[in-house]
Each structure stands twice: as C-alpha cells, then as structure tokens.
C-alpha positions in Angstrom: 27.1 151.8 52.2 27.5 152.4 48.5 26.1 149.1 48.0 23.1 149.6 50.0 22.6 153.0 48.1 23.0 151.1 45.1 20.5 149.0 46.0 17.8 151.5 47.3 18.3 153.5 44.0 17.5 150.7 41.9 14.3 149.9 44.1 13.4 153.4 43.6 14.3 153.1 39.2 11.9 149.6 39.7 9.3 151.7 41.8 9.2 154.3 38.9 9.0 152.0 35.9 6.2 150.0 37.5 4.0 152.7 38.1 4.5 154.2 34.7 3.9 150.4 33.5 0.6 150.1 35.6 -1.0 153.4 33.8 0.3 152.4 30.0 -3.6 151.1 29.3 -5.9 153.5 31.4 -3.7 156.8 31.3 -0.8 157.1 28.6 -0.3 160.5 29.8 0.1 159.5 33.1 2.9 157.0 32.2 4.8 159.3 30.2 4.3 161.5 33.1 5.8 158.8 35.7 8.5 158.3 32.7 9.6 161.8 32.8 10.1 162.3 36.4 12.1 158.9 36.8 14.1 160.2 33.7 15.0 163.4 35.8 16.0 161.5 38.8 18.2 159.1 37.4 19.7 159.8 33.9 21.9 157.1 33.4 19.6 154.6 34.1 19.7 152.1 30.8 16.5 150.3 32.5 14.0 153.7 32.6 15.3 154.6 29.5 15.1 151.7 27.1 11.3 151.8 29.5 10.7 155.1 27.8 12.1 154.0 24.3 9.7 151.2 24.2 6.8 152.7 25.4 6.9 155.4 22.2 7.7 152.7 20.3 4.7 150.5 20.8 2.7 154.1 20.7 3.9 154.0 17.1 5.6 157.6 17.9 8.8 157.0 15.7 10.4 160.3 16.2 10.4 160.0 20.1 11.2 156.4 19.5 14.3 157.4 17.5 15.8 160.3 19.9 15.6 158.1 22.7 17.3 155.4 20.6 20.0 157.4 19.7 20.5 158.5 23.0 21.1 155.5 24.4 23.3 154.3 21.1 25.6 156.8 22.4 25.3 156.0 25.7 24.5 152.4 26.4 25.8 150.4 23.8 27.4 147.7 25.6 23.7 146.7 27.5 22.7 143.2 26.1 19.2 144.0 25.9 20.0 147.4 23.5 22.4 145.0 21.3 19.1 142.7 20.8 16.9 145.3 19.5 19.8 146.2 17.3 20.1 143.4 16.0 16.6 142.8 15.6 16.3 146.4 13.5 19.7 145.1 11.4 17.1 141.6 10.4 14.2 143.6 9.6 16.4 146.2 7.6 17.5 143.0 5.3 13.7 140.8 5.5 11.2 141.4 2.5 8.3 140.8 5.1 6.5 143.4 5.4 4.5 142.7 8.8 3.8 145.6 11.4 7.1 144.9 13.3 9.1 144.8 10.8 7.8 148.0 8.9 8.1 149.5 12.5 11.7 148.5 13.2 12.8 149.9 9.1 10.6 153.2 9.9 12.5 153.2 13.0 15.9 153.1 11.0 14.7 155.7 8.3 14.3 158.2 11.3 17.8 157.6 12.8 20.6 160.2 11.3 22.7 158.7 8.5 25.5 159.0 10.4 24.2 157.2 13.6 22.9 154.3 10.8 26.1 153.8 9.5 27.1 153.6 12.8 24.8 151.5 14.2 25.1 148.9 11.4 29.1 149.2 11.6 28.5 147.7 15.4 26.0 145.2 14.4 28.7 143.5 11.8 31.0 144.0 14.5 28.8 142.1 17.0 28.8 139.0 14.4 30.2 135.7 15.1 29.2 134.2 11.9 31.4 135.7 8.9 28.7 135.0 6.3 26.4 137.4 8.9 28.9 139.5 9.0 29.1 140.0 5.1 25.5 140.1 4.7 25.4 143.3 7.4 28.2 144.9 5.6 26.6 144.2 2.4 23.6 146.5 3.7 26.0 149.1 4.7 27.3 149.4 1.1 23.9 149.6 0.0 22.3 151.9 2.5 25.4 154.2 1.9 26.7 154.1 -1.6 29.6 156.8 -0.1 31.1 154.3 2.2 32.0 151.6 -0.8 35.3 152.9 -1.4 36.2 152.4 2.9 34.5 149.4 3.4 33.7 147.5 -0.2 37.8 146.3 -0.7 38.3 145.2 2.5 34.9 143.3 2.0 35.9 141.3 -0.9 39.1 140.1 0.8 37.1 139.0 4.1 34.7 137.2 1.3 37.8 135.7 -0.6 39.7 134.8 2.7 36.5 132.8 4.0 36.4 131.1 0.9 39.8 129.7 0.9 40.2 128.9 4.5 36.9 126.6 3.7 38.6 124.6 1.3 35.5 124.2 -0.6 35.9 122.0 -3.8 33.1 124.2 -5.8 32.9 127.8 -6.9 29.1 127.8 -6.3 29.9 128.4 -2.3 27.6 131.2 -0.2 31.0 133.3 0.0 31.5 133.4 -3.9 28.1 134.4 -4.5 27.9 137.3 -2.1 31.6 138.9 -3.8 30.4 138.4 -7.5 26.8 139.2 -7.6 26.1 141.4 -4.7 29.6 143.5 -3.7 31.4 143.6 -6.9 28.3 145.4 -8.7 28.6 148.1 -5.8 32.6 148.3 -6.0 32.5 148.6 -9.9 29.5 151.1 -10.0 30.7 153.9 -6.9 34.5 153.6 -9.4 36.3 152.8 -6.3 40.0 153.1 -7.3 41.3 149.5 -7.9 44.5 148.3 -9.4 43.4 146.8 -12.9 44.8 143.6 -12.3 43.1 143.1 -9.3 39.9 143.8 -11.3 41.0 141.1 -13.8 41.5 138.7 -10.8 37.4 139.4 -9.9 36.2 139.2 -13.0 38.0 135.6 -13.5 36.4 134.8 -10.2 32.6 136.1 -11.3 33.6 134.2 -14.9 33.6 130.7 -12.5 31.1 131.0 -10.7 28.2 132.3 -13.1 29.2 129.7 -15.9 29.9 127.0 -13.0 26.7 128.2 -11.6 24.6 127.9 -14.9 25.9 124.5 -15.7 25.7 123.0 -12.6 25.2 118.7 -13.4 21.7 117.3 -13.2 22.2 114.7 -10.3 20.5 111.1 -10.8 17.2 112.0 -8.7 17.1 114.9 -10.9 17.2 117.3 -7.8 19.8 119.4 -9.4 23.8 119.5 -9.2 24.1 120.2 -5.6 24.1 117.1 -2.8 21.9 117.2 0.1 21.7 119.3 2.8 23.4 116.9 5.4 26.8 117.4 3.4 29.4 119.4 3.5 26.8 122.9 4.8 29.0 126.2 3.8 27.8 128.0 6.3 27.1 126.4 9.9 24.2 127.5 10.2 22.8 127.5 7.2 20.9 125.0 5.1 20.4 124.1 1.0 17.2 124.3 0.2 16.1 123.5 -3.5 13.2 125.5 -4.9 10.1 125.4 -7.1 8.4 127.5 -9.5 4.8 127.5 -10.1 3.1 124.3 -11.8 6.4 122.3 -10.1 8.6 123.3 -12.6 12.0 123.1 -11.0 14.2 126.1 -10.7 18.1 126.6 -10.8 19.2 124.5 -7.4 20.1 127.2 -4.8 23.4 127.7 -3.4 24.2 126.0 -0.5 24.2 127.6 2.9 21.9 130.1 1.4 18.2 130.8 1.3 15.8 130.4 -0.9 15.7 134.9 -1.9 19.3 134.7 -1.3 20.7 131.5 -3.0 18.7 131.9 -6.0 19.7 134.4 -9.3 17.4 134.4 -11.6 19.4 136.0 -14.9 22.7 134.5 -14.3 24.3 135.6 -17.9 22.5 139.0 -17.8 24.7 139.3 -14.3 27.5 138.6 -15.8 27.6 140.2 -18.7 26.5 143.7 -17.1 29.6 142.9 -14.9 32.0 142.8 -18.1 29.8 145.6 -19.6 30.8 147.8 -16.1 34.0 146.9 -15.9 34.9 148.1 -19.6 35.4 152.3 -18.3 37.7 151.3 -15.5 39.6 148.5 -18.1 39.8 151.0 -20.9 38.5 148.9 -22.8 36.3 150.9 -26.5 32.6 151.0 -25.7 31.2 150.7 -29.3 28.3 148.5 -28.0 29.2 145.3 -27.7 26.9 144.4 -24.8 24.3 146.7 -26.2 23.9 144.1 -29.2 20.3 142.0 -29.4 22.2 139.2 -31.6 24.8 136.8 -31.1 25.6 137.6 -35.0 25.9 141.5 -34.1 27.7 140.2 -30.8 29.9 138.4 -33.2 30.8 141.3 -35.8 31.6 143.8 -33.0 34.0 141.6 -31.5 35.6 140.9 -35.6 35.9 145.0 -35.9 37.6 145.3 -32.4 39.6 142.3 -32.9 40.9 143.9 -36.1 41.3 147.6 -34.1 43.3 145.9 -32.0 45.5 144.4 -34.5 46.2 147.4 -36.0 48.0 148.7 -32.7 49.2 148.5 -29.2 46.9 149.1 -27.5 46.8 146.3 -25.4 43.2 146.9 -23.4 41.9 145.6 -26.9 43.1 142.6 -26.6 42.0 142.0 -23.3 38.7 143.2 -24.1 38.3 141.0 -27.3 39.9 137.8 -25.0 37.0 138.4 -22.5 34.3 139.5 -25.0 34.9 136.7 -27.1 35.0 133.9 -23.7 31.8 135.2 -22.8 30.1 135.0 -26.2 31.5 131.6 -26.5 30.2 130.2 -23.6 27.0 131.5 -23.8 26.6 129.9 -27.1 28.4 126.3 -26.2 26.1 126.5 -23.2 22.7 127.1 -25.2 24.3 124.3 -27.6 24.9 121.6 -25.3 21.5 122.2 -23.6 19.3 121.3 -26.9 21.9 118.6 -27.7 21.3 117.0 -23.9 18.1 118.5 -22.9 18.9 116.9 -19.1 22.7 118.0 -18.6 21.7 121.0 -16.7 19.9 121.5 -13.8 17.4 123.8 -13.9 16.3 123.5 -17.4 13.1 121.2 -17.4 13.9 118.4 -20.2 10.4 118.7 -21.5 9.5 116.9 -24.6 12.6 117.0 -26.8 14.8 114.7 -27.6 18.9 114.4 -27.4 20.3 115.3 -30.5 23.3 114.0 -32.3 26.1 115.4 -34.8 27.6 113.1 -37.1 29.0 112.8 -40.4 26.7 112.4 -43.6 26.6 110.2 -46.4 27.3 111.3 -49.5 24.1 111.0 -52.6 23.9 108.6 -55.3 24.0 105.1 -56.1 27.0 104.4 -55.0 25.8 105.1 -51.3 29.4 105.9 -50.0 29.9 108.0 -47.1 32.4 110.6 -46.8 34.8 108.4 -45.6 37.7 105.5 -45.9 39.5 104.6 -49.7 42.4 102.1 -50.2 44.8 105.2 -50.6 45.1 107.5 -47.8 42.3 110.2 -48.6 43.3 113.8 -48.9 41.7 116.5 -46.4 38.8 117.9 -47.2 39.4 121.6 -46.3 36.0 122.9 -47.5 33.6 124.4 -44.9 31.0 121.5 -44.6 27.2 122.0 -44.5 25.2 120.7 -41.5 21.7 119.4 -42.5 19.0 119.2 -39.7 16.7 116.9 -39.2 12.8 117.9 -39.9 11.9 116.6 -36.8 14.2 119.1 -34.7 12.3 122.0 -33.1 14.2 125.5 -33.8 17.2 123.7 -36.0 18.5 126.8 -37.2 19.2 128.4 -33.5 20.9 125.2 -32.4 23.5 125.4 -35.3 23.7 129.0 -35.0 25.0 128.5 -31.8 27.1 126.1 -32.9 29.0 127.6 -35.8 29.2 130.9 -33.4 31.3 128.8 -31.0 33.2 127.7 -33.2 34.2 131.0 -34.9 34.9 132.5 -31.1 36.5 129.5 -30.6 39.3 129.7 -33.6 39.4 133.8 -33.0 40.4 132.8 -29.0 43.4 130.4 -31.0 44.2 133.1 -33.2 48.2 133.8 -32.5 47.7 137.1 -30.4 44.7 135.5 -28.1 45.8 131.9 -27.7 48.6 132.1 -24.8 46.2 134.9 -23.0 43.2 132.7 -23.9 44.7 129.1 -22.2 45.6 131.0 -19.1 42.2 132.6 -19.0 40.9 128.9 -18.9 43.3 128.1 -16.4 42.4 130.4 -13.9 38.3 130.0 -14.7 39.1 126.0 -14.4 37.5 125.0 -17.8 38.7 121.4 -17.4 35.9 120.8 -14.6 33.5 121.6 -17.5 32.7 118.3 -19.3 30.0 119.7 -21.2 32.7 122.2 -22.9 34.8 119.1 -24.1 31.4 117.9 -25.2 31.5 120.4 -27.7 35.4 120.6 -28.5 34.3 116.5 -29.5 31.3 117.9 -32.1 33.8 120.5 -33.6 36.5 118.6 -34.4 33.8 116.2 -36.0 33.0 119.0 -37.7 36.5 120.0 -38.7 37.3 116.9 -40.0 39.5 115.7 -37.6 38.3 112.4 -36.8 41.2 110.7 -34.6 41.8 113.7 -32.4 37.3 113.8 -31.7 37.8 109.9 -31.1 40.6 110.5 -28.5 38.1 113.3 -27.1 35.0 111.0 -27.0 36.8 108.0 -25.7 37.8 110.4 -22.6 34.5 111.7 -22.1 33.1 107.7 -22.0 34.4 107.1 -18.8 32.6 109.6 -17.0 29.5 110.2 -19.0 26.1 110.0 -17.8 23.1 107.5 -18.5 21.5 108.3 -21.6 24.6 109.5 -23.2 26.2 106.3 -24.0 24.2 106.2 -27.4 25.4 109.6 -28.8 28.8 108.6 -27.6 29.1 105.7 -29.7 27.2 107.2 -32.9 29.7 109.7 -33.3 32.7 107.3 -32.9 31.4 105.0 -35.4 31.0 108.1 -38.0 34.3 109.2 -36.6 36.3 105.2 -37.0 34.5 105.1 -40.5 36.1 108.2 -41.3 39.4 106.7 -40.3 39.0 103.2 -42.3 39.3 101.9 -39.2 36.0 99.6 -40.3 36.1 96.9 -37.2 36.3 99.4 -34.4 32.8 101.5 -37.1 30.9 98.3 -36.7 31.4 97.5 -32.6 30.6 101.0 -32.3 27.3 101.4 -34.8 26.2 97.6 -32.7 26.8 99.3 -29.4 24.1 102.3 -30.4 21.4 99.7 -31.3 22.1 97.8 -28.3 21.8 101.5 -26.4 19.1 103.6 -27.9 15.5 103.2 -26.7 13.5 101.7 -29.0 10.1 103.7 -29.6 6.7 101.7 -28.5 6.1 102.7 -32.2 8.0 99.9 -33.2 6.5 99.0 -36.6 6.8 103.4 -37.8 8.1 104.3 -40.9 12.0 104.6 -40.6 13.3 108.3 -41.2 15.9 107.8 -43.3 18.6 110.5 -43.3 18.5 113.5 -46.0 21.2 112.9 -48.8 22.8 115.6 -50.4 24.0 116.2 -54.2 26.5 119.1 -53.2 30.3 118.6 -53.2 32.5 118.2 -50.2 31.4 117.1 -46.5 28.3 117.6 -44.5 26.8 117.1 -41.5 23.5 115.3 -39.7 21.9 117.1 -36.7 20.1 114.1 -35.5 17.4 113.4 -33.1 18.6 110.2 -30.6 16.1 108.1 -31.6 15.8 104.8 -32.8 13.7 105.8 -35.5 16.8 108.6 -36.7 19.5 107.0 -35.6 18.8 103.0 -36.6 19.0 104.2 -40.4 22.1 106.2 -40.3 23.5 102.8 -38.2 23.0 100.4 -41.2 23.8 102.9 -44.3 27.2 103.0 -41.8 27.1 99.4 -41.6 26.2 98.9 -44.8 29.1 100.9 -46.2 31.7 98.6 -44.2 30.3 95.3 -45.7 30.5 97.0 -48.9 34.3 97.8 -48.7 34.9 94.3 -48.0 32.3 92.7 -50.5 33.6 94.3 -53.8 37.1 94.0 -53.0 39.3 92.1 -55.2 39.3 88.6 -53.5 35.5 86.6 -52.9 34.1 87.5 -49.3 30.4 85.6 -50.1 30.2 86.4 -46.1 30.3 90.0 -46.5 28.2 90.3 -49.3 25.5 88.3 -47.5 25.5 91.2 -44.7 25.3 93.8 -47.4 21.9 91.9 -48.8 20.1 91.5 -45.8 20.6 95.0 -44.9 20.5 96.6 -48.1 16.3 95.1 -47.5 16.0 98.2 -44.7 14.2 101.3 -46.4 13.5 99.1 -49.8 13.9 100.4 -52.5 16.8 102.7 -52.1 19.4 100.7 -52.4 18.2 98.2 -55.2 21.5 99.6 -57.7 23.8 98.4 -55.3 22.1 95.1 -55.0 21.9 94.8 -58.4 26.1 94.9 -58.2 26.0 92.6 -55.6 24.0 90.3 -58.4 26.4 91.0 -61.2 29.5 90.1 -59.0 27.7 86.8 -57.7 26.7 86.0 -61.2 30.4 86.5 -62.3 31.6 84.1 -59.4 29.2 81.9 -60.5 28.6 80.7 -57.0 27.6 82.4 -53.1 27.7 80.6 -49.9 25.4 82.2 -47.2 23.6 79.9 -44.9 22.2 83.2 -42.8 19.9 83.8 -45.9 16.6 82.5 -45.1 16.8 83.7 -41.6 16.6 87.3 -42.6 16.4 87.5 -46.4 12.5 88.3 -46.9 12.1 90.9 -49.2 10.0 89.4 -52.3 12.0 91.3 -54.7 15.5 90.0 -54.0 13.7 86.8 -53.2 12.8 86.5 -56.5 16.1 87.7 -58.0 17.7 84.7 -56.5 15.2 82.0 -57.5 15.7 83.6 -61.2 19.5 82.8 -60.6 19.3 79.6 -59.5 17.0 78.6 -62.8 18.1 77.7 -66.0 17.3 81.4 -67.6 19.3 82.6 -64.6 22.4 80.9 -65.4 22.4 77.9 -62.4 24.3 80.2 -60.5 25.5 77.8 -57.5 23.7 79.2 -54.6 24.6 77.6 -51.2 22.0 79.9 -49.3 20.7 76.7 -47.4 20.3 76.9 -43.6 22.8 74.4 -41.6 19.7 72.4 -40.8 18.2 71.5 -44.0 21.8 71.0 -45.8 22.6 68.4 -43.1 19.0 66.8 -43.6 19.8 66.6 -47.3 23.0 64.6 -46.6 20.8 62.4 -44.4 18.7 61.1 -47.8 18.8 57.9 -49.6 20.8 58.1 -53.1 17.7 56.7 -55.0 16.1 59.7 -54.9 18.9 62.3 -56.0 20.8 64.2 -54.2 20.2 67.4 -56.9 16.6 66.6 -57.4 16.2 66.8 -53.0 18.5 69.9 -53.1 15.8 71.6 -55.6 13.1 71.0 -53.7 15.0 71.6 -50.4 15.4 75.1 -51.8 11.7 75.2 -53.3 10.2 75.1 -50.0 12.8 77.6 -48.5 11.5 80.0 -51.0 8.0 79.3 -50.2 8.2 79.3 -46.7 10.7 83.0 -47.3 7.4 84.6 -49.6 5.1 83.7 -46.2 7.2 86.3 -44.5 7.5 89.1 -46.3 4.4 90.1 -44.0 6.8 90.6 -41.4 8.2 94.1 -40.5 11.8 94.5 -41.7 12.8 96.9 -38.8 12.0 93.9 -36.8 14.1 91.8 -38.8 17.2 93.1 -39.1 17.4 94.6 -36.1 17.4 90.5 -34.7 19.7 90.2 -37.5 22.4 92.8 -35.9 21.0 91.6 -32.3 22.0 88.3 -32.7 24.9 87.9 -35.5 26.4 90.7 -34.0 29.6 88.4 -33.6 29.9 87.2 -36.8 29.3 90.7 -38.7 32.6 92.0 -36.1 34.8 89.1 -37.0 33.8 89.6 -40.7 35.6 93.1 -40.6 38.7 92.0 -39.0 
C-alpha cells in the first residue's frame, strides 16, 4: 500500500509541475501560482522544488532563485540533478566568458550567503574525481575567501606536492607545480599563514625550479618550443598541451602541459618570482632595504654588496640566507638574459629575429708582432689583471649583453665566497642546476674569461656532446682561443679548421672582411663576436696565423710553416706586411725555401713581387723551390741542350706571369680553398 501511495503522490507532484509548466509562456503568475500550491502539498519534493528554482531562475529573479537554492543545498544535496547545476555554477565561477549563462550562474553565486558559498564549493571539490579539478575548485575557495587560507591553503600544497610525486614526472614544468608556485603559494604567503620557515625554504626551492626551468625551457628542432606533443606523456588525463600564439604569429612561451591556454600560460615569469622572494622576506626575517624595489641590476647588485657585508658583521643568520637567495635570483636573471643574446634560438619563446649568435673569445694582442695573448717556450705566468671585453660594432645593445655578463659573474664569485659556497651548492642541488646546460654555457664563457683555459676546455668538450645545431661553430671557436692559450697549437688548428668548415658562409661572399679591433692596453682582453663568417673567418686565421708563426721562426728551418704564414698573412693585406717582411729576412738568411703550395694560393702582387726581386741577381739568387709538383717534374723531363737553369728561369717566369693574372681574384675565396683543401697538411705541420 505504501508503494501504491508512493506512486499516486508522485502522479499528483507530476500533475502539479505540468500544469505550472503549461502556463510558464501565457500566465507566469499562474505558474508560480500552480508552484506554490504543489510546494504546500508536498515539501520535500526535490522535483517541485528544483521546478520552482528554475523557473525564477530563467525569470532572471536571482534573489528567489537563490533562497530556493539554498534551500534545497541544505536539503537535497545528494540529488544528481542539484550536483549538476552545482557544478555547472563552480565552471562558470572559474570561466572568463562572459555570456548570459554564465553571468547568471556567477550572479547566482554572489547572492548566496558566504557561508553557504564556501560550503557549496567545499562539496563541489569534494565531488571531484580528477585531483587537478579538485585543486583548481579549492584554488577558488582560497580566493573567494582569503579567511579560509590558513584551514585549507597547507593542506592544499601537500595534495599539489603529493600529486606531483606520485606522477613521477621527469620535469618541473608539470600542471601540479604550476598551480602550488604561482597560484596557492602567493595566497599562503600573503594571508601570513603560520608556517614553519623551513618549510617555506622548501617552497621557495620548488617555485626557484620551476620559474627558471619554466623560462628556459629548450627550443625543440620544429621550433615548437621545449615541450613534446600532446600525444605524450599528458599530466593530467584529461587534459591536453596546447601551444599558443600572439598576434602577427609571434610565438609565445609553450604552455604547460595538461593545462589550457589562460591557465598554462604566465606571462611575467621573473616578476612572479621575484614578488615571491620579495613576500617571503617578513615571514624569513630577512632586512627589507629595497632590494626588489631596485630598477637596475647595478643597484640590485650594491644592495645585495651592503647586506652581504651586514651580514658579515654578525650572526644573524636570516642574512645570509637572504643574500644566498637574493644573490641566485640576480644571477640567474642575468645568465639567462646573457645566454639568450649569445644564442638567440636557445629558448623557447623568444622569437630569434634578426640577430646573430654571438661569441666570447680571447683577443689578440696590438702591434707588429701580431701575438695573441697566449703560448711562450717558458711556461707563461698568470695574468691576474681584470681583462677588458671589446664588442664588436656590429652587435646591437653590446653594453647590456656584457653588463649582464660581468654581473653574473660578480654574483657568481659572492655565491663562492667562504660563508655562501656550502649553502650556495646545496641550493643548486635541490633547484637541480645540472639539468641547466645553458648555465654551464656560461660557467664555459667565464672561465674564458678568468683565464682558465684548461678547466673552460674540459667544460666545452662536455657541453659538445649534447649541443644543439648551430652551436657547433661557437663551440669550436672558443676551444681554439682556449688550446692557443694552452700552447697546445695542433689541437688550436683542428679546432680553428672545424669553425670554417661549420659557420655559414654569407651570400655576400666577396664583402670586406671585419677584421677584429686590436688593442694597445696592457694585460688580456676579450672579443664579443658576432657568429659569422665575416667576424669569425678573421679571428680564425690571425689564430692560425699565430701557430704557423711559432713554428716558422723557431730555431731549426720549417720552409713548410713559413709557407702557411705567407699565404695567409695575404688575408686583410696590408696589415701584416712587418711580419712578412721577417718572414723575408729569415728566408734571405737561409738562403733558400721550399714551398711547392706557392702558386696555388700566393697571389698578392706585392709579395709576388718581393719574391721575383729575390730570386734576381739584385735580390741575392735566393734559392727558391716555390715550383708546383707539375712543372718541377716537366723540367726534369727536358733535353740537357737547352739548360736545365735557363728552363728553370723561365719555368718560374711564366709562374709569375700566370700568379699577376690572378690577383683579380678575391682572397677570401682563396684562402678559404687554401684551409679547405690543405687542411691536412697545415695539422700535420703542427704536430
């Protein structure tokens, strides 16, 4: 009988919401009416009143629309169909759309008491089976209700950090990472929840790896940005990468996988973290005499020296922590901002535009003698003193790129000062430096720059086997500076052959070479270098053309060496005519030279001329055996009437002539054959 009565009461609750259904359009009053009675009849019927609910809420009356919905939050929560529209309110609450449903489901919220919101959203997060959902609704609670941080925002962060380990993901830049740093943290920090300071330590380490890990994220080979596609390894099951793109196609930082577009995507990543640091500083202890609030890297830099000394000058150990984190974050901001002008394409998200990879590499020294900083027969002393680095015009903005270079390097000795440098490698632990290549990149152009040459070519012949196409050439440049440097003058000239056999030569083939600035100042310096083969092919022979000249005026005759030092000392004409005219004295002391690669590359119509004035009479009958291989045998070939010196004289008569016909041709052209294709010889020759 219950049954039956069961039945007949919910054909009469059917009856009731039909007729009120059948009057919406021609009589609203009428419906409400029909509402209203069936309302007084059966009170706890979910159907008549989510019928009621709905019908003020498509009349747009919010406040009757809310009552009723509270009414049945406290009453009919478990109904599937009242979970829906909560759910459907709980999207809304976190869309940026702002179409008529969604504006009505938010205005909906808004009239709903704080305490019934909070509630509402608690059982919506409750009701997830997804844990990234789950964080997001939670998320909104700590925003909608800034009170509620300290209960829920803790045990947030550890749900975040538990997902993320129990995912096993191989990246910082996961969806769960993202949420904790950027989006809870902030709220945590801000309300002054009590935390234990370590603990705070512990999340700043955490934001420290993902914004920098974020920010330097690899460009991939398609240029599509560090992340791979959205068929591998999704973070969140139901989720999908998705890359974006600016206006005019420009492409954006990738966004984080298993996120949106709006959600994946932070636009000021060092801003975010740095406002992080700059909250955390109260609840660290840390001095607030304005190191954030500084425009410059220079000011950055000062405030961190004064702290640094503060800090020396006591016990209070929040210093130190302050200038260990102060100092990371200045340093890799500034390594960062270096290594992206050095290798315009290393980063996703920074368009390459027109500009060029640059290079650091030692300089030359000024003067006829044309000797780099480099190799002597006794084992050269240090050079302690500061060296200056001298930028190439050709280099947009020079003085910000070595700005941030020196910078660096000044955070990075303060970091391996005695009081930071145990705190400062466990930092790096923790962050994982080591999965950041372009930060031994740098630790490569320092040590350059310090003037310690075998520990930068240990460093650089690491980085070779895992460095990306275009690099090679930059690579090899600096380990030829780094092996001259070293005496080690073999390993200088595989390395210097490598680059030309590397860099891209320019469709303006036959331009003006740029040879590198010299300078008249004492002690070392430095060449910030465009990678081209117009910058970098001259530096390559003045290296080269040092080597040859170690050899060539030592004690014992090397006619083989001195030959290489001719043909290239033609590049860039005059401006090495002193040295060749050494090169002359010493052959004109030997009284002899033996080069048969003379008249392949030799065209330059004033050392042409030089050696037709030595082999005359006035020139002393120097004996020249410049011949080529072909013409000497031919000469051997000839009858005895007609004289072996008189055929020798005009064997080399025509050479010369035929030599003067070229010296139309462009050098460039020329001795780059000449390194092309006697590229073995000239390596044996340094042996």
């Amino acid at each position: 009988m219950a049954a039956v009565g069961a039945s007949v009461a919910q054909g009469h609750e059917d009856y009731l919401v039909s007729r009120a259904r059948s009057c919406i359009k021609t009589d609203p009053y009428a419906a409400k009416a029909w509402l209203i009675t069936a309302r007084s009849l059966f009170p706890q019927s979910f159907t008549i009143q989510f019928e009621a609910y709905s019908m003020e809420k498509n009349a747009g009356h919010i406040q009757e629309a809310a009552k009723l919905l509270q009414e049945m939050l406290e009453t009919f929560y478990g109904e599937h169909t009242l979970i829906s529209e909560v759910q459907s309110i709980s999207e809304a609450l976190q869309s940026e759309n702002m179409d008529a449903n969604t504006v009505l489901h938010k205005d909906l919220f808004d009239a709903l008491p704080p305490s019934m919101q909070h509630q509402m959203l608690l059982r919506v997060a409750e009701q997830k089976q997804d844990t990234l959902d789950q964080c997001k609704t939670m998320l909104l609670i700590l925003k909608r209700f800034p009170d509620m941080v300290g209960k829920h925002g803790v045990k947030l962060i550890e749900t975040l950090l538990s997902a993320e380990k129990h995912a096993h993901f191989h990246t910082p830049i996961n969806c769960y990472r993202k949420y904790l740093v950027h989006d809870v943290l902030p709220l945590i920090i801000k309300s002054q929840t009590e935390t234990r300071t370590k603990q705070l330590y512990k999340w700043l380490q955490k934001s420290i790896e993902f914004y920098v890990s974020y920010i330097s994220q690899a460009q991939s080979p398609d240029g599509s940005g560090g992340l791979s596609s959205p068929g591998q390894e999704l973070l969140s099951p139901t989720k999908k990468m998705s890359v974006s793109y600016s206006a005019g196609g420009m492409k954006r930082m990738p966004c984080i996988q298993g996120l949106t577009d709006k959600d994946g995507h932070i636009s000021k990543p060092w801003d975010s973290l740095s406002q992080l640091l700059e909250m955390s500083a109260p609840s660290l202890g840390w001095c607030e005499e304005g190191f954030f609030k500084k425009s410059s890297k220079e000011s950055q830099w000062q405030d961190l020296l004064l702290t640094y000394h503060k800090s020396q000058q006591s016990d209070f150990s929040t210093w130190h922590k302050q200038v260990l984190y102060c100092s990371m974050l200045l340093l890799l901001q500034c390594v960062h901002e270096y290594q992206g002008r050095m290798d315009p394409g290393l980063f996703a998200g920074v368009p390459m535009g027109p500009q060029q990879p640059l290079v650091l590499i030692e300089g030359f020294k000024s003067g006829d003698e044309e000797q780099p900083v480099g190799p002597k027969h006794k084992k050269p002393k240090m050079d302690t003193s500061i060296p200056v680095i001298h930028a190439s015009n050709n280099i947009v903005n020079s003085s910000a790129v070595i700005q941030n270079f020196m910078t660096s390097i000044k955070c990075w000795e303060l970091l391996h000062s005695d009081s930071l440098e145990k705190e400062f490698k466990k930092l790096c632990s923790h962050i994982k430096t080591e999965n950041w290549p372009w930060l031994k990149s740098f630790e490569a152009d320092m040590l350059l720059y310090q003037g310690h040459f075998r520990e930068a070519v240990s460093l650089l012949q690491n980085q070779k086997l895992s460095l990306r196409p275009g690099a090679q050439s930059r690579t090899d440049v600096q380990m030829a500076c780094c092996y001259f440097s070293t005496s080690n003058l073999s390993k200088c000239c595989e390395m210097a052959l490598n680059v030309l056999s590397t860099i891209p030569q320019s469709s303006q083939s036959h331009s003006t070479p740029v040879a590198p600035p010299q300078c008249s100042a004492r002690g070392r310096w430095l060449h910030l270098l465009p990678c081209t083969d117009a910058e970098i092919l001259p530096y390559c022979i003045q290296l080269l053309l040092a080597c040859f000249k170690e050899k060539a005026f030592s004690a014992s005759q090397d006619d083989m060496s001195l030959g290489h030092m001719i043909v290239l000392m033609q590049y860039d004409w005059p401006k090495h005519e002193a040295l060749f005219l050494q090169a002359l004295s010493k052959i004109k002391k030997q009284g002899s030279f033996t080069y048969n690669l003379f008249f392949n590359y030799v065209i330059n119509i004033d050392i042409l001329e030089e050696f037709a004035f030595l082999k005359s009479k006035d020139g002393g009958k120097t004996n020249l055996d410049i011949l080529p291989t072909s013409i000497k045998l031919l000469a051997q070939q000839r009858t005895v009437t007609r004289g072996v010196h008189k055929g020798v004289k005009e064997d080399f008569r025509g050479a010369m002539e035929k030599q003067v016909a070229r010296a139309g041709e462009h050098l460039g052209d020329v001795i780059w054959q000449f390194l092309t294709n006697e590229r073995e010889f000239l390596q044996q020759n340094l042996l």
